[in-house]
N, C-alpha and C positions, 0 to 999 in steps of 0.2 A: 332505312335509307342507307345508302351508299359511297362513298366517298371513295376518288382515285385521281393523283396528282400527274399532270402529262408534263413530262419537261419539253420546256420549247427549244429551237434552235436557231444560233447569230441572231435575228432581232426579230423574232417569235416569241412572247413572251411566256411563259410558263401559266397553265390552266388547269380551272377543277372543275371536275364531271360531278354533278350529285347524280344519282340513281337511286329510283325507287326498287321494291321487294322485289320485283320483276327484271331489277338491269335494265330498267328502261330510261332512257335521259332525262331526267325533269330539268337539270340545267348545266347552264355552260356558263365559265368567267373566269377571266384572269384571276391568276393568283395575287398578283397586285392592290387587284380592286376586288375586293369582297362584292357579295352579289346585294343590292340595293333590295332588293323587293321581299327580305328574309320571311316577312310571316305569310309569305303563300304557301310556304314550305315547311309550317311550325316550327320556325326557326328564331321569332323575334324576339329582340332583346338579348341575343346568344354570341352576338357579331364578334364578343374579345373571345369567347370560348372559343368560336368558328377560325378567329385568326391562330390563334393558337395552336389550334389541329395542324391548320393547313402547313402552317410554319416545321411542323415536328413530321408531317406526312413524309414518308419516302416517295421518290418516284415511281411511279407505274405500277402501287400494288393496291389491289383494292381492298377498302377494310370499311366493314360496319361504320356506322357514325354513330358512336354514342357521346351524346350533352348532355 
């Protein structure tokens, strides 16, 4: 899976793309608001790791997700 942080603009807020192996979108969500549904995505229970990332994520580059 895939992680890449979009910066938004004047009151756009800033989003994360997750993509699977493929570059294909499995989701969309504010950076603000962590995505609610984490264990469709094998991701539960990971939500402070996940904050963390996204927090530390630069803009615009996409990079592996490893948790």
């Amino acid at each position: 899976m895939y992680i890449i942080k979009v910066k938004g603009k004047a009151k756009i807020p800033d989003y994360i793309q997750l993509r699977d192996d493929q570059f294909v979108l499995i989701a969309y969500f504010r950076a603000d608001r962590p995505l609610k549904k984490l264990e469709k995505y094998g991701l539960e229970g990971k939500e402070a790791v996940l904050k963390s990332v996204i927090d530390q994520l630069p803009y615009g580059k996409l990079q592996k997700l490893i948790i």
